[in-house]
Each structure stands twice: as C-alpha cells, then as structure tokens.
C-alpha positions as CSV (number, residue, x, y, z in Angstrom):
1,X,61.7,186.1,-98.5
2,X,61.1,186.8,-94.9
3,X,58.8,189.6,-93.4
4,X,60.3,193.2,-94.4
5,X,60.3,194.9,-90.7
6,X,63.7,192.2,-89.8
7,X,65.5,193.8,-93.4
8,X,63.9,197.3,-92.3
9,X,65.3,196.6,-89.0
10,X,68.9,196.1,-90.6
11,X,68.5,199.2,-92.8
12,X,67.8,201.4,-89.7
13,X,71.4,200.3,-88.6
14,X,73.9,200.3,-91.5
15,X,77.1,198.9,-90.9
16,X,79.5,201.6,-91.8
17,X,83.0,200.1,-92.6
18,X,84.6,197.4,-94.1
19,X,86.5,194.2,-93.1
20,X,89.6,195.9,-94.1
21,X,88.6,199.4,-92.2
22,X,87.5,197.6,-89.1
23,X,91.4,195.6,-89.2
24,X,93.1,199.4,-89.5
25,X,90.5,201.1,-86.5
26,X,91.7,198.2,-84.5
27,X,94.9,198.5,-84.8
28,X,94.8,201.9,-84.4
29,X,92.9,201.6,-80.9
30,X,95.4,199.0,-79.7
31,X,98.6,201.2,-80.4
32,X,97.2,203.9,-78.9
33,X,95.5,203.2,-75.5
34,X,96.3,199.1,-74.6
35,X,99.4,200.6,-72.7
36,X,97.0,202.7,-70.5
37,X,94.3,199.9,-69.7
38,X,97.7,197.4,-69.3
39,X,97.6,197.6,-65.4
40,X,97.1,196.4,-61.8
41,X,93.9,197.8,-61.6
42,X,92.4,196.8,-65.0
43,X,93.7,192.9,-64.8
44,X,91.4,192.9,-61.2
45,X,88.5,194.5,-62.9
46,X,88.8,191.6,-65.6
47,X,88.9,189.1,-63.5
48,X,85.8,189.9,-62.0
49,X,84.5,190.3,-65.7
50,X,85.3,186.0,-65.9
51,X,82.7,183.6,-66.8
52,X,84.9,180.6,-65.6
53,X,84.1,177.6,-67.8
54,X,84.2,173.8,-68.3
55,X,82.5,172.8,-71.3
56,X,84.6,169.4,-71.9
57,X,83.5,165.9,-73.3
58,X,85.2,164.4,-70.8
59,X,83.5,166.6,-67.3
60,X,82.1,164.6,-64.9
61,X,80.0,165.1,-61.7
62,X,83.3,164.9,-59.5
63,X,85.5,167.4,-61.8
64,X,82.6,169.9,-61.9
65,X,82.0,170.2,-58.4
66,X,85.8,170.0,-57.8
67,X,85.6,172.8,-60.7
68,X,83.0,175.0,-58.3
69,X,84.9,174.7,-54.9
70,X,88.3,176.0,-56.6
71,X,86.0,179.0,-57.3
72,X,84.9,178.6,-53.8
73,X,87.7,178.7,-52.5
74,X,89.0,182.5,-54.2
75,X,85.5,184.1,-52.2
76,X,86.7,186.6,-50.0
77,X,90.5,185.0,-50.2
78,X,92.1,189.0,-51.7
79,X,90.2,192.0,-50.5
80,X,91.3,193.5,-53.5
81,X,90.3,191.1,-56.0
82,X,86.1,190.5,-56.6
83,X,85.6,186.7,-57.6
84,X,84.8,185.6,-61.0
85,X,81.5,186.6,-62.8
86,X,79.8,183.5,-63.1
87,X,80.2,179.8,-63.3
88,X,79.6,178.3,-66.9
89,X,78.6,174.9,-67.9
90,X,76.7,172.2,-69.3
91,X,73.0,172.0,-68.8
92,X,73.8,168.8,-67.3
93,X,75.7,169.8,-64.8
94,X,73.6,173.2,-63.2
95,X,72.5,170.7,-60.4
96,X,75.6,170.3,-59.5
97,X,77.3,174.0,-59.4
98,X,73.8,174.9,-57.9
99,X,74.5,172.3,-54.5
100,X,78.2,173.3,-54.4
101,X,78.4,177.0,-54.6
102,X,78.9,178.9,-52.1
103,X,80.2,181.7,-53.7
104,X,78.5,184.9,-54.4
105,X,78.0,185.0,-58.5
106,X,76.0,183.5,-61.1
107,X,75.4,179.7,-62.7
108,X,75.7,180.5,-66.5
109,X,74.5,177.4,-68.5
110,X,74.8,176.9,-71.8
111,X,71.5,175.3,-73.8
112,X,69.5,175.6,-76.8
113,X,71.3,172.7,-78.9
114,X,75.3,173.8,-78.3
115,X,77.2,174.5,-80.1
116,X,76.0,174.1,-83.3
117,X,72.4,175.2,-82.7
118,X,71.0,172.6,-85.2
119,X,68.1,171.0,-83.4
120,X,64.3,171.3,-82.8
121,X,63.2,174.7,-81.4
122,X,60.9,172.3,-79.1
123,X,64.1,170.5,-78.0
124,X,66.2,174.3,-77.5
125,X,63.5,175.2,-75.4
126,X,63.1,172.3,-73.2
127,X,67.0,172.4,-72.7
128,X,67.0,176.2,-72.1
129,X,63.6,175.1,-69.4
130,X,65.4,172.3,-67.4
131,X,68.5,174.5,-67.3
132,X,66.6,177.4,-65.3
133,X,64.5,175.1,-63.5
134,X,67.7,173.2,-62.0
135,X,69.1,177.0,-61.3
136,X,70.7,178.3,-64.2
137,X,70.7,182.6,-64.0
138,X,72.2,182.9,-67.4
139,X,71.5,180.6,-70.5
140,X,74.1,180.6,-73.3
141,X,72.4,180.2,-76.9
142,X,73.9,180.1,-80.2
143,X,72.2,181.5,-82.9
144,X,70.9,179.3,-86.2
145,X,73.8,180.5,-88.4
146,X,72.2,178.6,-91.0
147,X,68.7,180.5,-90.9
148,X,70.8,183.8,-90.7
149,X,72.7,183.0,-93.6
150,X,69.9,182.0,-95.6
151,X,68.4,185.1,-95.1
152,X,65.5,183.6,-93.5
153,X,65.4,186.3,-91.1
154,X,62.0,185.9,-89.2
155,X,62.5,182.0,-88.5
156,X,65.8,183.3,-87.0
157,X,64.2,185.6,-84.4
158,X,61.6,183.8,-83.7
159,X,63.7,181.3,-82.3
160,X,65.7,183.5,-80.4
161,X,62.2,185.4,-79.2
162,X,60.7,182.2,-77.7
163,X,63.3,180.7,-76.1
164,X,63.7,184.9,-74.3
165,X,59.7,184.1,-73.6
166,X,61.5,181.3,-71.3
167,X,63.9,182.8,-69.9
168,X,61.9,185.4,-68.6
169,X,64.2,187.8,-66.0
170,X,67.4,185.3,-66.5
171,X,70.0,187.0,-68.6
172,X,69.8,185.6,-72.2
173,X,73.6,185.6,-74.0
174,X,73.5,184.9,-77.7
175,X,76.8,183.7,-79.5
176,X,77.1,184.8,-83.1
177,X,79.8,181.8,-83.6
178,X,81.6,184.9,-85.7
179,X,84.1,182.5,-87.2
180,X,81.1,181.4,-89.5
181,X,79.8,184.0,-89.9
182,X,83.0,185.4,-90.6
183,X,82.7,188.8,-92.3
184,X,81.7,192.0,-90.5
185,X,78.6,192.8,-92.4
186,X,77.6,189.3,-91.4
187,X,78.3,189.4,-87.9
188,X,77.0,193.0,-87.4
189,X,73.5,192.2,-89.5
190,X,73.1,189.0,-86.9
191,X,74.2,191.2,-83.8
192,X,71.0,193.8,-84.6
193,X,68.7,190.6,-85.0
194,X,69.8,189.0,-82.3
195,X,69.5,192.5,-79.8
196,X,65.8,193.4,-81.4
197,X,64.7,189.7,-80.6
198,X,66.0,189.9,-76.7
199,X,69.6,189.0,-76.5
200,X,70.4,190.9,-73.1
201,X,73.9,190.2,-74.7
202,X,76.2,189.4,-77.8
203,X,78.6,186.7,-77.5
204,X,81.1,185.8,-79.7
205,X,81.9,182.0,-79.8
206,X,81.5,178.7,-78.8
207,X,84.7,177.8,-78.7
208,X,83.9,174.6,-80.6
209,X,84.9,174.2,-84.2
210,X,85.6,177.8,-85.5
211,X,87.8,180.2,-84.8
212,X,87.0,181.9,-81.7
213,X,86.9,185.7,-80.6
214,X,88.8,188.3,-82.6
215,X,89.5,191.7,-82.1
216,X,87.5,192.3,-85.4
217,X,84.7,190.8,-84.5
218,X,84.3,192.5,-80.9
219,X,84.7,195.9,-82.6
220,X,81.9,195.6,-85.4
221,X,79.9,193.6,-81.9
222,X,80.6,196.9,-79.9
223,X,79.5,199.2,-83.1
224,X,76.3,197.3,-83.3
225,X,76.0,197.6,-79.8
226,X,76.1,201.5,-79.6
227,X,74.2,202.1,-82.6
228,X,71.3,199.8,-81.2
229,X,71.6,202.0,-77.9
230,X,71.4,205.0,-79.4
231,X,68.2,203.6,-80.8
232,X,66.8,202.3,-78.2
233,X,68.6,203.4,-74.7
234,X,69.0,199.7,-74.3
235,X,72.4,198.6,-73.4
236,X,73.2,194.9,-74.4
237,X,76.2,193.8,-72.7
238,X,79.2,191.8,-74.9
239,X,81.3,188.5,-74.3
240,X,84.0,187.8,-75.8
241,X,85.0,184.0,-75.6
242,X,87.1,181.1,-77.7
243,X,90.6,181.0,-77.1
244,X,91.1,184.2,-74.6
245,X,93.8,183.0,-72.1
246,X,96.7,185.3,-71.8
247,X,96.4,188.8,-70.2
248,X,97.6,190.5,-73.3
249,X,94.4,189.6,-75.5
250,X,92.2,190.2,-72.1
251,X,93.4,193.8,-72.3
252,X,93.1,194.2,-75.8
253,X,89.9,193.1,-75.7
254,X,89.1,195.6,-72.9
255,X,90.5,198.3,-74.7
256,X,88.6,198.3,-77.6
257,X,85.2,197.9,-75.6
258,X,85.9,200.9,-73.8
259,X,87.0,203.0,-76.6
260,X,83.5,202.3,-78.5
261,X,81.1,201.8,-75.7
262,X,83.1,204.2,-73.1
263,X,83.7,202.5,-69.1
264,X,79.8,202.1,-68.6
265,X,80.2,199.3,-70.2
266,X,83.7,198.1,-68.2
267,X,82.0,196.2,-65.6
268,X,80.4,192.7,-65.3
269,X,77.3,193.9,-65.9
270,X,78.1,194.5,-69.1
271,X,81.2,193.1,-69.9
272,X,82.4,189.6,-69.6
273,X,84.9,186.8,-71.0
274,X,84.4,183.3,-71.0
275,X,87.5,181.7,-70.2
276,X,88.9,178.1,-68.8
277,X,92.1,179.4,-68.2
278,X,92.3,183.2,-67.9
279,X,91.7,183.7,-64.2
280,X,94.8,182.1,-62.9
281,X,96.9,184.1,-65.6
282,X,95.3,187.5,-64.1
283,X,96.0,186.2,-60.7
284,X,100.0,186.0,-61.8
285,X,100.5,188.9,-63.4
286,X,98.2,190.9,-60.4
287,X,101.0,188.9,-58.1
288,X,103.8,189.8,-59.9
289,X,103.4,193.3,-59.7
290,X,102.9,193.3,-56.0
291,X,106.2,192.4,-55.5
C-alpha cells in the first residue's frame, strides 16, 4: 500500500453520510429553497458562471473560430447580462480561440489524456505544456480513476501534483468523472486527494462515456469542499458539467452550492458549469420574463 499521510489525509476528513442520506438532504434542499434562487437575477448570474464548450469529434478550425465569434458577438450586447466564463476546448484548438477572441474571459483547455486519463504522465504533461504555451488560462484534467480505485493513492497525486508544477498560476480544474466513481465515499475520498494535490477546482464530468453531473455528486463535491476549507482556508471552486442544459437543473445545481458553501462561492470565481447548450436556454427564459 501507498504512503500513509494520503489515507491520513482522508481520515482528517471523514465523509459523514451515506448514498442514501446525501439522495434525502438533496431533495430536501431542492423543495425548500430552488423556488427562491428560480429567478431573473439568478439565471444572469449563471450565465456568467458558463464555461461554453465544444469538445466534438467532428470540430474543426472553421466551427471553432465560428464557435468563438458567436461568443464574440454576446460582449457588451445586454448591459445586464456579463458574458460567459470562459471558452472550453480541445488542446488542439487554443490557437485558434486565442487569435479569435475578442471577448473579455478566459480560454479553458482541456489536456492531460481526455477523457479517460489513461496515458503517460510524460504525454499529460506535455499536452497540459503546449496547451498553456498556445494560451490556455485554465487546463481541464481528469483524474486516474483507475490509480484512485486501486488505492494507489500517492501515484494518484503525484500525477495531479506535477502536472499543478506546470501549470503554475493557470487555474488547474480536476474532473472526478463521478459516474465511475459512482458512490459518494468514492467521489468525496478522490475530491480531498485531488484538493491537497492542487486542484484549484473539482469538476464533475467529462461528459464522455459515463453519466454526467448529479445532484448527488455536487453535494458530497461541496461537503468535501467546505470541510477542506475549514481546514485549510483554501477555497476550491466546483464545476459541474455532463448533460446540464435546461435552466431547471442550472438552478438546482445553484441551489445546492449555495446552501453548503453559502453565496461566496455563487460567482465565477468559484462557481461554474460547463455547458454546449445552456447559455442560449438562460438567454430565453432571461427574455421571457422581460416581457
């Protein structure tokens, strides 16, 4: 087995409910307090909470920088409405955003063998390296599921603490993939790991091959969250992401984030959603109510 201080690490934050406990608290938060955060003024708050993605087989140099000047084009367009987060794609395609945006927000890029993780450390690296260097301020990693559920705990950060070494001052997101990991001691256990080896933030999913985000899964996230903050007085921001389109579940999602982490952490410095198709569902519903 591994080096103790990672299991000594875990035993200094103890999850403290079960699969079926976290299901009832987040029920219980929804029926109580989504119809308070359902409004106006939330739904433009989220949308500047958007990572706006394209992470297709089929993206191309022409779609992606078409893909940039829609998000362009929103800059400034509703003095009411901030513009999306951050732009996220392939490594392959940073150049690209980098020479078309114009837009004040971040290049987000995922890297580090996507989704599935299961590469060379040397070849994670030199993605996460070329991604930065071509102007990438956020790198999307996903955890070695496999590592974590072997238990081989120190191989597991160690891979997240080098490739943080090269990311220096970018912002490091680190999917969990919590549809394989799928229980909440799992995916709570790989949450403290992943913060204590630099994560700057917990992300839920790839959106490739398991089930994406669940309410669930962002409340044990947010639990690990807090009790690594009350730790440390580090906060580590969340994303949720995999299959978040409709305003409904963008609220819901909002809802339980502020109930556990409280609205310091509602803002997109803390707090964001990585979406294809969100945005232009926020912008309908913000319209609707206008009239």
């Amino acid at each position: 087995m591994e080096d103790n201080k990672y299991r000594q690490a875990l035993k200094k934050h103890p999850l403290e409910f079960s699969d079926e406990e976290a299901k009832k608290r987040v029920e219980q938060i929804i029926s109580t307090e989504f119809d308070e955060n359902n409004n106006q003024d939330v739904y433009k708050k989220l949308y500047s909470c958007i990572d706006q993605t394209s992470l297709n087989t089929t993206d191309t140099k022409e779609s992606i920088w078409k893909f940039t000047e829609i998000v362009n084009s929103f800059e400034g367009s509703d003095p009411e409405i901030g513009n999306v987060a951050a732009i996220c794609v392939y490594p392959n395609f940073v150049q690209i955003v980098k020479e078309s945006l114009t837009a004040d927000l971040n290049i987000a890029s995922v890297a580090g063998g996507f989704p599935s993780s299961q590469t060379f450390i040397e070849v994670k690296v030199a993605e996460v390296s070329l991604a930065i260097a071509d102007g990438a301020d956020e790198i999307d990693i996903v955890i070695n599921a496999g590592l974590f559920l072997d238990e081989y705990y120190e191989e597991f950060c160690e891979e997240i603490m080098e490739i943080k070494e090269v990311c220096r001052d970018k912002t490091l997101k680190v999917i969990l993939e919590t549809g394989a990991l799928i229980t909440a001691k799992n995916i709570h256990n790989a949450s403290i790991l992943s913060m204590y080896s630099g994560a700057d933030f917990l992300k839920t999913s790839t959106g490739k091959g398991y089930q994406g985000a669940t309410p669930e899964a962002v409340f044990t996230m947010c639990h690990a969250i807090k009790s690594y903050y009350e730790a440390t007085s580090n906060k580590i921001g969340i994303k949720v992401s995999g299959g978040v389109s409709t305003t409904e579940e963008a609220v819901k999602y909002y809802t339980i984030v502020k109930d556990i982490l409280g609205d310091e952490w509602c803002n997109n410095d803390l707090f964001r959603i990585g979406t294809s198709r969100l945005a232009e569902n926020l912008l309908n519903e913000i319209e609707k109510l206008r009239k």
